[in-house]
Structure formats: C-alpha cells, structure tokens
C-alpha positions in Angstrom: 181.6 87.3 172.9 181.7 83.8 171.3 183.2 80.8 170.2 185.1 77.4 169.4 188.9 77.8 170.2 190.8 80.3 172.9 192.1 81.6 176.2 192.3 83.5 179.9 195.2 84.5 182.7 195.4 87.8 184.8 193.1 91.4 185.7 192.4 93.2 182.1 190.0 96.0 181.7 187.5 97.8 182.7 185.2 100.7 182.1 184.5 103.5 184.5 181.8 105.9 183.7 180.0 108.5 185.6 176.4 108.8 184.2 176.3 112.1 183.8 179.8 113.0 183.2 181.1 114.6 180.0 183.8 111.4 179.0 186.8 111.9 176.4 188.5 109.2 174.6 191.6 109.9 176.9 189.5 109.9 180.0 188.2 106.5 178.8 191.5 104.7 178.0 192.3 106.2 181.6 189.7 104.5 183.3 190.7 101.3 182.1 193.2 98.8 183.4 194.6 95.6 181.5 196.4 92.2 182.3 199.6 92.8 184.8 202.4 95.0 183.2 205.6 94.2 183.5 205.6 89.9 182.0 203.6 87.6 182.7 201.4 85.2 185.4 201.8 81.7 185.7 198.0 80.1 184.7 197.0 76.2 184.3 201.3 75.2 184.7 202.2 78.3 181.5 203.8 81.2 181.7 201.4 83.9 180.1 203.6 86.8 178.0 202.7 90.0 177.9 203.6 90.4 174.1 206.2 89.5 171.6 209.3 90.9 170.8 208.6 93.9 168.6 209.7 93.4 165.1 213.1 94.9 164.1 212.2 95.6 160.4 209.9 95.2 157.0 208.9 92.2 155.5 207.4 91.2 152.0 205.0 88.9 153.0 203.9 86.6 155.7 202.1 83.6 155.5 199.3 82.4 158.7 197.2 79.2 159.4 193.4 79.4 160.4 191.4 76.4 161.0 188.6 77.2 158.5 187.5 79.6 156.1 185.2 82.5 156.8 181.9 81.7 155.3 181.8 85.8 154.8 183.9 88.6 155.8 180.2 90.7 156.1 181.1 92.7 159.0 177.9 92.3 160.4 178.5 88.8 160.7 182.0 88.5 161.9 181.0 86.5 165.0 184.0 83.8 165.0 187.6 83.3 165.2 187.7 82.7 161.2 186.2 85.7 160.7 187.7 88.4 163.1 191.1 86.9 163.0 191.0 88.4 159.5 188.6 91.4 159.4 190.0 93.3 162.3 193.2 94.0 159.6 191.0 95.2 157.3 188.1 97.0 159.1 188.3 98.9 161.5 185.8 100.7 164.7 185.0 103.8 166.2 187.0 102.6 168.9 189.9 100.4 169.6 191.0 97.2 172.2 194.7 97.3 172.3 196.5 94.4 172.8 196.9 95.4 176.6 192.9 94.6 176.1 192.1 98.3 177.1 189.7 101.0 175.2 191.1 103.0 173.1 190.3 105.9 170.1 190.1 104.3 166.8 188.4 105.9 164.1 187.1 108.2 166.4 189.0 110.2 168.1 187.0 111.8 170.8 184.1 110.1 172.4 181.9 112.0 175.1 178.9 111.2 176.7 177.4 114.5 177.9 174.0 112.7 179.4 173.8 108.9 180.6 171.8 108.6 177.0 173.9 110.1 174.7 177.1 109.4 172.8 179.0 111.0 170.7 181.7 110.3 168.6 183.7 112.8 166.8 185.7 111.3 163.5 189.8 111.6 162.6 189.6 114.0 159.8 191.6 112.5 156.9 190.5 108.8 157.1 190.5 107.2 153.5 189.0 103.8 152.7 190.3 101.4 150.3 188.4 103.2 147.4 190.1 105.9 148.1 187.2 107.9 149.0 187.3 109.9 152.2 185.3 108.5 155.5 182.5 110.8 156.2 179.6 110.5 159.2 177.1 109.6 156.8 179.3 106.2 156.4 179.0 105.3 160.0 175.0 106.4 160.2 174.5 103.4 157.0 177.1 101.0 158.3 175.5 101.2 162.0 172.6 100.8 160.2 173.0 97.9 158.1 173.2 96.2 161.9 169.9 96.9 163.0 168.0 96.5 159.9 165.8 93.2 161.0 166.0 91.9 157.6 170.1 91.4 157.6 170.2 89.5 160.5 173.0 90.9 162.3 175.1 88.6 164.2 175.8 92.1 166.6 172.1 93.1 166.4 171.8 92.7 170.4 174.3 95.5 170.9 172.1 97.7 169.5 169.5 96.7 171.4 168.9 100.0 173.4 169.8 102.6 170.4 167.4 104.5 169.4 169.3 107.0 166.8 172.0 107.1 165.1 172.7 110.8 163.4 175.4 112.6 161.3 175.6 115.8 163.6 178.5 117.4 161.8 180.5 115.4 158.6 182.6 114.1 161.1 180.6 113.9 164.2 177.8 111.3 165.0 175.5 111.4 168.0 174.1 107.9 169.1 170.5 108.6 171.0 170.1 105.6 173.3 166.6 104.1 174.8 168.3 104.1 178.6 171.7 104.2 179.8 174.0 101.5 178.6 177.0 100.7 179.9 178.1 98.0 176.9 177.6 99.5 173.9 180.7 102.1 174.5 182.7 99.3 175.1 181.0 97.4 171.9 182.1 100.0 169.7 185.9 98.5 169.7 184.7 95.1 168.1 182.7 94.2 164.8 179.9 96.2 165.6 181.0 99.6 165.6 183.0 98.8 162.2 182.5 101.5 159.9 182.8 100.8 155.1 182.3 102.6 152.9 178.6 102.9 152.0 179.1 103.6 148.2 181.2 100.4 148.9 178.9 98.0 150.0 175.7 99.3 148.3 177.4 98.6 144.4 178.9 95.2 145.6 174.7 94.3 147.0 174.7 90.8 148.1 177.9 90.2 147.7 179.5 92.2 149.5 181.9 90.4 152.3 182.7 87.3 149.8 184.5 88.9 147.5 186.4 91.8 145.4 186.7 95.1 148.0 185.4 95.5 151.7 185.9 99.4 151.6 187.2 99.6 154.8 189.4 101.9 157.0 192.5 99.7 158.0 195.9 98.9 157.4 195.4 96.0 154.4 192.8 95.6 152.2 191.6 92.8 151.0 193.3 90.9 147.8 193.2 87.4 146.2 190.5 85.2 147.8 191.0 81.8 146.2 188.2 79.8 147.4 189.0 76.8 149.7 192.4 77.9 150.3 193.6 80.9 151.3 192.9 84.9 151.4 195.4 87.3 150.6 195.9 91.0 152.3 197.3 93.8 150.7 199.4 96.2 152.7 196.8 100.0 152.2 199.3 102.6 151.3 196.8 105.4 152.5 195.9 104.3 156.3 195.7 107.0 158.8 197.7 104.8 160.9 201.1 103.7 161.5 202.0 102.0 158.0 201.6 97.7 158.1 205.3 96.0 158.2 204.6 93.7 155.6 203.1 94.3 151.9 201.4 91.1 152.1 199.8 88.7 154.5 198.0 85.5 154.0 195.5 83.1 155.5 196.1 79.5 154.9 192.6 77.6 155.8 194.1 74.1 157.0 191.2 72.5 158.3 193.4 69.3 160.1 195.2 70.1 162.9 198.1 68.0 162.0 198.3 69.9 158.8 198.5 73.2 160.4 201.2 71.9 163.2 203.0 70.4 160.0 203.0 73.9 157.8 204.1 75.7 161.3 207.2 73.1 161.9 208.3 73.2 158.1 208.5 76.9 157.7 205.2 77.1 154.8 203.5 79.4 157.3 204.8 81.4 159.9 202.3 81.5 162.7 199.0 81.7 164.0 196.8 81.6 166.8 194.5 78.7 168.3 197.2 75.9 167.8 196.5 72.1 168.3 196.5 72.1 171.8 198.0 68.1 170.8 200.7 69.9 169.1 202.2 72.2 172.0 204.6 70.2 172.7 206.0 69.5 169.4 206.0 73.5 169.0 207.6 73.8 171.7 210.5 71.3 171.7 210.7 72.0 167.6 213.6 74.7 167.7 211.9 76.4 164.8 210.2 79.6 166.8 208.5 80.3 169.7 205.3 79.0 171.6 204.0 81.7 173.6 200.7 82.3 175.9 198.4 85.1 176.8 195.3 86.6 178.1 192.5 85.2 176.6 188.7 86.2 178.7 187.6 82.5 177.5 186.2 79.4 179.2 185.5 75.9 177.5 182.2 75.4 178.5 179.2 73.2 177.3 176.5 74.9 175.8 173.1 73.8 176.4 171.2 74.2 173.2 168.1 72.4 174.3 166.0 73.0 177.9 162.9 71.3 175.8 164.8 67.7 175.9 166.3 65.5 178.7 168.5 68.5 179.5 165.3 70.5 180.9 165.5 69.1 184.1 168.4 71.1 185.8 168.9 68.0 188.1 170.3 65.9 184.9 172.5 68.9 183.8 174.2 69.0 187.7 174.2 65.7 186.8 176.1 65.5 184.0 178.4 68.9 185.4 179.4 66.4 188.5 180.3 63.5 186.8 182.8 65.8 184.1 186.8 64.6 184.8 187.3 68.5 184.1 191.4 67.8 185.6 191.4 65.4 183.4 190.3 66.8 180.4 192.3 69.6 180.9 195.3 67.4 180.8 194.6 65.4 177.8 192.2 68.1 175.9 194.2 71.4 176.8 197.6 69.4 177.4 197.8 70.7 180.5 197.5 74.6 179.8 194.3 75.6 181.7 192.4 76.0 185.0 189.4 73.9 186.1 186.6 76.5 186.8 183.0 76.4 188.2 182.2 80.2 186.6 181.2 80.8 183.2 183.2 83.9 183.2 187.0 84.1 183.8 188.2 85.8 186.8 190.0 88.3 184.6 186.7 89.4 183.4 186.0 91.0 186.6 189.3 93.4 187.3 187.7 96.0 186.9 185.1 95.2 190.5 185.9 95.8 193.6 187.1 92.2 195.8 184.2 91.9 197.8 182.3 91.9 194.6 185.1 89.5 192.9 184.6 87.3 196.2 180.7 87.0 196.3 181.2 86.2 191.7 182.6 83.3 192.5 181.4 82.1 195.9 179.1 78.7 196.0 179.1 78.2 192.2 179.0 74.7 190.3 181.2 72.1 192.8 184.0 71.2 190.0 185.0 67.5 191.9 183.4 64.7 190.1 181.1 63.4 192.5 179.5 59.9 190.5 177.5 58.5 193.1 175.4 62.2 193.8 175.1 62.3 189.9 173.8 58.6 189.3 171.0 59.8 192.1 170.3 62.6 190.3 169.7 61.2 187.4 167.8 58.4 189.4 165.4 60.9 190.6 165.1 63.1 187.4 163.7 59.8 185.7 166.6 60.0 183.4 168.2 57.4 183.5 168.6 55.4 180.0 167.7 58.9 177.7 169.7 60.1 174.9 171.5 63.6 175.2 173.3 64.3 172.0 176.3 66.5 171.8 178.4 67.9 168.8 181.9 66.9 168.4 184.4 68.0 165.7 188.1 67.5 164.2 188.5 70.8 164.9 190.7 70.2 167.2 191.4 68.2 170.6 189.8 70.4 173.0 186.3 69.9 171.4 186.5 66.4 170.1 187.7 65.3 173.8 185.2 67.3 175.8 182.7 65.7 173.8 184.1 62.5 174.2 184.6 63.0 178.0 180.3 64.1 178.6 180.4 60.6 176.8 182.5 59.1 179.2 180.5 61.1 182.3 176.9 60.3 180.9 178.4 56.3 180.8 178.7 56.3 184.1 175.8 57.7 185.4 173.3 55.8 183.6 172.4 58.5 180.4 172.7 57.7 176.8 174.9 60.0 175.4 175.2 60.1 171.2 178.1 62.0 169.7 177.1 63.7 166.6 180.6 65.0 164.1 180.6 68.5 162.6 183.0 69.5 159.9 185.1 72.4 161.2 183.8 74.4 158.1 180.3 73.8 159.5 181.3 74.3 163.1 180.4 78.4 162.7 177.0 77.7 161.6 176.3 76.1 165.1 176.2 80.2 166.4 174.2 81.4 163.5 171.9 79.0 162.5 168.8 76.9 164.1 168.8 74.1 161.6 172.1 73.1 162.4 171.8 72.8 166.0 168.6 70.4 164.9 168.9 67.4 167.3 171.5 68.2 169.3 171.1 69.1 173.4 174.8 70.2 173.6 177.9 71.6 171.8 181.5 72.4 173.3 181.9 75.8 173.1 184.9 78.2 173.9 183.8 81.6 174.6 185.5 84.4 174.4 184.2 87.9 175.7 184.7 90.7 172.9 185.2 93.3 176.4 186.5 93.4 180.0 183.0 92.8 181.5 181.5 89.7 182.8 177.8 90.9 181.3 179.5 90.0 177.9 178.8 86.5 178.6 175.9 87.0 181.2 173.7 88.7 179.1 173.8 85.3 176.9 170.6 83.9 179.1 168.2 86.9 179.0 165.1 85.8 177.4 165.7 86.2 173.6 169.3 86.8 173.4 171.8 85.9 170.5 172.9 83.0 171.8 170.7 81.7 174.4 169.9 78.8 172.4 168.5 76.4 174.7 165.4 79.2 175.3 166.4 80.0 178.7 163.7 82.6 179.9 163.2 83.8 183.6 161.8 87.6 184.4 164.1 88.2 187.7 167.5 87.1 185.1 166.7 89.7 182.9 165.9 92.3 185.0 169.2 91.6 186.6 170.7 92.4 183.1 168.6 95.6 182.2 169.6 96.7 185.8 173.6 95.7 184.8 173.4 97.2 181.8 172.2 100.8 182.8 174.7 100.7 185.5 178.0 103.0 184.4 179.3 102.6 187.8 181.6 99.7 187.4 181.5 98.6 191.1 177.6 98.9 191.5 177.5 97.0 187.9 179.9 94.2 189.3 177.6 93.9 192.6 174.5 93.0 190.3 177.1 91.2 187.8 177.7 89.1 190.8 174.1 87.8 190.8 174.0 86.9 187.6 176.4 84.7 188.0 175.3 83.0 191.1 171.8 82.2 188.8 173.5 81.2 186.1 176.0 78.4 187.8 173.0 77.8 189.9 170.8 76.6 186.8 173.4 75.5 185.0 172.3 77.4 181.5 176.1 76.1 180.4 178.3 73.9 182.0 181.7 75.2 182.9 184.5 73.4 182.4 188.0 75.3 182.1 190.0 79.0 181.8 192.2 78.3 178.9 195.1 80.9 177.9 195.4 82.3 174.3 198.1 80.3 172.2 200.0 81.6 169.9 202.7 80.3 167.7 205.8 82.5 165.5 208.6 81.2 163.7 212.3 82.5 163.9 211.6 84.6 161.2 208.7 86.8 162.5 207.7 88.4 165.2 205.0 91.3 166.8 201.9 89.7 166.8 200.4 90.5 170.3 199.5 87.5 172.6 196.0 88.4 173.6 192.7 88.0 172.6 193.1 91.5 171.4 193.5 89.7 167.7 189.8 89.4 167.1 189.5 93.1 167.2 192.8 94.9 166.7 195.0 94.9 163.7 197.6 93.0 164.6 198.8 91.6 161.4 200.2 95.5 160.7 202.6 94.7 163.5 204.3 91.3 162.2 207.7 91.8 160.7 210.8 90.5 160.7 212.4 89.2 163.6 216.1 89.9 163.0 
C-alpha cells in the first residue's frame, strides 16, 4: 500500500479463490506463489537475495536505524515505513505474509470461505497478549471495529469498505459478513488492518493508546522504553504462541539524516536496517563491516499528483512533464544505479499471480519512458501552460526524493513550466498520506509505494472516486466500476484481465507519474544476521529472527 522509501525484483504472490469454494488456511498458502526460490534475480544492475543467512544463536540486544519516528504506533494508523517497521513485531494479524511474501495462518489458524460473502476465521487457542490476558473473539469483533468507526479515522478504513459484520461466532471463531464478494480483504487481513489488541487494553489506555506505556498485542516483543525523539525499545514477550524472539531486546534509533544513519551503520552503534541512503550503498558496500543485500520489494517511485484542480488538471501538462523526466538518469544518481526505469505504476512482480497474456496486455502502450523535450514543450504550448507554477515536495529524507524532486525541476525548466520546490522535514513527511493541510499548495510529492499484497489492485484501487489516497480527486464512473468489478473477482486470472484495464486508464491519464522499480535494501553488520530481505518487514515479525551471526 503506501509510501516514501523501498523496493521490487521477481514473480511473488498471489491469491486463488473459487467463489463458492470452502477455502482453509493450507489451501490458501497453497494457492500462492512468491519471488523465485532457489537465490536471487538480477534487477536495475543488483543481485536480489532471497534471504539472509539464518542466525546461528541468541543475542541480548540489537540495535536498528529508522529514518523518523512514528508519530503513533495506533494500529489503525500504521500506514508508513516508521510505523510498520516497528509494529509488525509487536502486533500481529489474523493472517500472516512470510518473508517469501505468501499468505499464511497467523493468529488464525483456519480461514474458510464457505459462500463468496463470507469469511471465517477460526482463532489458535492459547494466544496471550502482553497483559497476559488470553485472546478471545470478542478482541478481534472491537479491534476490527475500532477501524470502521468513522470517527477514528482509520488509515485501513477502505479495506473495510465492503464488510458488513463482523461477529464472535464461537470464543474463538469470528464470521466476517461482506456487502459482495471481495477478493482483497482476505489478503488485507495479513497487514495492519486485520491486527488484533487487547480490547481491555486499549479502552483503559483511551486516547493514548499507540504513544505510549502497553499496545496489548499478540507478538513476539512488546513494547518497552519509548524515549521521545530518540529511540523505542522492544522487549522480548516470554509468552508468544510462536517460535520464541532471538534477542531480549531490540531497538529503534530514529536518525533523521542520512549521513547519520550510514555513519551509526559503518561504526558498529546500530546493526542494521532497511531503507538505506541509497548515497550510501557504496560505502556499505566497500566498508568491510557487514553486508549490503537486496530484495523483493512490490514498489515503484512514482510522482503523486495531489492536485487535478491546478496546472496539473490538464493531462496534456502531466504527459508533459512525464516526457521530459531523465528517469535513467535519475535512477543513476537518485537510486545509485539499483532500479528499473518503468512506465507502470505497478511492478511487474505484482502481477505473478496472472496469466502472460494478461501480464502482456498490463503493460502494453503505457506512458513512453524516453524523454521526448520537444513533444513536451508543445504540449505544454498547447495546454496554455507555459510560464505556471507546479509545486512539488522535496525532503532530506533521503536522495531518492530530494533528487526526483529536483529532477521534475530540471524537466519543467526545460519545457517552459515554473516549477517551485517546497522542503518537508522527514518527521513531517508521513503527514503528506494522512493529512489535507499538509499537502496545502502543493501539485506533487515523490512518493514510493509499496503494495501491502501480491495484487496490482493494491495500488489501482488508489484512483476510484473517494479513495484513501487519491488525493488529487481523481473521479471517473467507468474506473471504478472497473475496481468493483476487480474486486468481486476471486478468480485470479479473470481479476488480472480487468486489472489489466485499470492500468491501461491509469498510465493513460497519468493519475501518478511513474518513474522507477526499486529493490528493497537492507543493511546487517558482521555481528547479526536473519532479517528477511523483502518487503515482508512491514507486516511480518522479523525482528524475532535477528540473532547472532557466528
């Protein structure tokens, strides 16, 4: 699903479902298929890994850099990399994305769908939350339900979209009632949205629950020491259902500055993490101090278009714009070389799961990726264009947004449009997803998104009138009912086939601008190791499987 930093490379999942057929967890993590077993593909000049060595032993502690801190670790609002990055070791799903990015059980451990309208999820008996109290149905009913209550503003509301019930059918059995088939929100329920806490939990911490003191969660740590504007601590949970955590401890160092995170890496004061300078590769590489490694990542740098009511409404300035992008050359300076220049919003390994005709026809005619200035100075020419403002966010954050933004500077120089670069702190860089006000004024933000499933409608649902993040207020009757008709679909070749569509309107108009497929990067020092290379991270717990190296 969303946002700044990540990666792509090979054929991950998918989800096959007859309509009518009675579906086990097994015969769900059956039907899926992941990136290539057996290593690794070459993508954008690196070699993508399929993992990291598994760790030999138990550690005390571990120490791991994030760009930011999480304004909140609210479940219902972990829609970023600061967020997930952390959460998914401390609360856990109904279901599970492995680091092979597949479904799997999580905390259930059997779900069937005996009619194309019905789910149901039956519970692991046992399962204790940080409290120690014991997890019950009644705790998913209230934690499913604190994401459609209108008044919390859910960042994962849209999943729930087509629910219509969610009831304790048993104490460890819920049935989910839906409105009309949908063939997401199985696959949803291994991300942030199908979290389950505690409700005793979060109803006595009230409004402050997710900044502070217990989460009253299912998974392997709990959370510890927050110290405010530097770090959060995770304690390893003695009582998981699960397969114990390797280390007692691990913690999140927020280091804001790139430079200061490459620096912590090469001297040893953390040990890893995972959306690394991409200016800084090559130092990790060369430094002799651990290990610079690559892997599937679902995520293309793009440029979202936040406003259609500006200069930007005319889709002839955003082809524009799109032809006058040096994407090879922003991929060399921006992603230091590790990434592939795309026309498609989606990555190709979004779509393993489709047949290759359907693959074929996805990515067929879609946005020409040469830089053509001459057609764009006439476009411009004829939108009457020429001399306007567009306005796009940059940030330190890191290279591959400041220089995107700098190169639509560069692009908009030469074809006669007035482009104004407006700096976001990479603390404020999150609030760009989740709140109007502070995409006030500007007409486009860079924007790596990363889908939360195997399935292109992840990111093509984005421009269906009203969605979570179609900012720019993209609104056209045939798109959407090109999404209701995908999202009904449990066939995963007749879904593709419409899927396929989507994406043909969507290059077509231009709703974002694509610019690269960009692998996830991930960095371990000599003395750790077992952290998978995937975007699996933002949902699995993959701090419980860092330990120690040797």
């Amino acid at each position: 699903m969303t946002l700044t930093p990540a990666g792509r490379a090979a054929s991950p999942g998918r989800l096959a479902l007859a309509a009518t057929a009675l579906l086990s967890a097994t015969a769900l993590v059956a039907a899926c298929s992941g990136p290539p077993h057996g290593g690794a593909a070459d993508q954008g000049g690196v070699q993508l890994s399929a993992s990291t060595p598994t760790a030999k032993g138990d550690i005390d502690s571990f120490t791991w850099a994030t760009y930011a801190e999480p304004p909140t670790l609210d479940y219902i609002q972990a829609f970023d990399y600061p967020q997930n990055t952390i959460l998914s070791n401390v609360c856990e799903s109904l279901m599970r994305w492995t680091p092979q990015l597949t479904l799997a059980p999580g905390l259930a451990e059997k779900a069937t769908n005996p009619d194309p309208t019905t789910w149901v999820y039956d519970l692991r008996a046992g399962v204790h939350f940080h409290d120690g109290s014991v997890m019950t149905a009644d705790d998913v009913v209230y934690s499913f339900g604190r994401q459609t209550n209108p008044d919390n503003a859910a960042s994962w509301a849209q999943t729930f979209q087509n629910v219509d019930s969610v009831t304790a059918t048993g104490p460890l059995q819920v049935t989910v009632k839906l409105k009309r088939p949908d063939s997401q929100f199985p696959q949803y329920m291994a991300t942030a949205a199908g979290v389950v806490a505690a409700k005793a939990g979060v109803e006595a911490a009230g409004k402050d629950y997710g900044t502070g003191g217990s989460l009253d969660c299912t998974g392997p740590f709990k959370l510890g020491t927050w110290n405010k504007g530097q770090s959060i601590e995770l304690d390893r949970f003695d009582d998981y259902w699960g397969t114990k955590a390797k280390s007692k401890k691990a913690v999140f160092r927020f280091l804001t500055d790139p430079s200061a995170r490459t620096n912590a890496m090469l001297s040893g004061e953390v040990d890893g993490g995972y959306l690394i300078p991409t200016e800084s590769y090559d130092r990790l590489r060369k430094s002799g101090v651990g290990t610079l490694y690559f892997g599937e990542g679902l995520s293309t740098v793009n440029l979202n278009v936040t406003n259609l009511q500006g200069v930007l409404g005319d889709v002839r300035v955003r082809k524009a714009l799109s032809l006058a992008l040096d994407r090879s050359g922003f991929i060399k300076t921006g992603l230091a070389g590790a990434g592939t220049v795309t026309g498609a919003l989606t990555t190709r390994a979004a779509w393993g799961g489709a047949p290759d005709d359907v693959r074929k026809s996805a990515f067929e005619n879609l946005t020409p990726t040469t830089q053509d200035l001459d057609q764009a100075k006439a476009l411009v020419k004829e939108a009457g264009a020429t001399g306007k403002t567009v306005t796009v966010a940059t940030s330190s954050i890191g290279q591959d947004v400041s220089l995107l933004a700098t190169a639509v500077q560069s692009a908009g120089a030469q074809i006669g449009l007035n482009v104004q670069l407006k700096t976001i702190a990479p603390n404020a860089f999150t609030a760009l997803f989740t709140d109007p006000k502070a995409r006030e004024g500007l007409d486009l933000f860079p924007e790596t998104y990363y889908n939360s499933i195997t399935d292109p409608l992840d990111l093509l649902a984005n421009f269906k009138t009203g969605a979570y993040q179609n900012f720019g207020g993209y609104s056209d009757q045939a798109y959407d009912g090109l999404v209701d008709q995908a999202t009904a679909e449990y066939d995963p070749a007749k879904r593709g086939a419409i899927e396929a569509k989507l994406q043909q309107t969507a290059s077509q108009q231009l709703l974002w601008i694509p610019v690269a497929e960009w692998p996830t990067a991930l960095f371990l020092n000599k003395r750790v190791t077992g952290a998978p290379t995937t975007i699996s991270y933002m949902y699995y717990p993959w701090a419980a499987d860092v330990g120690a190296a040797r």
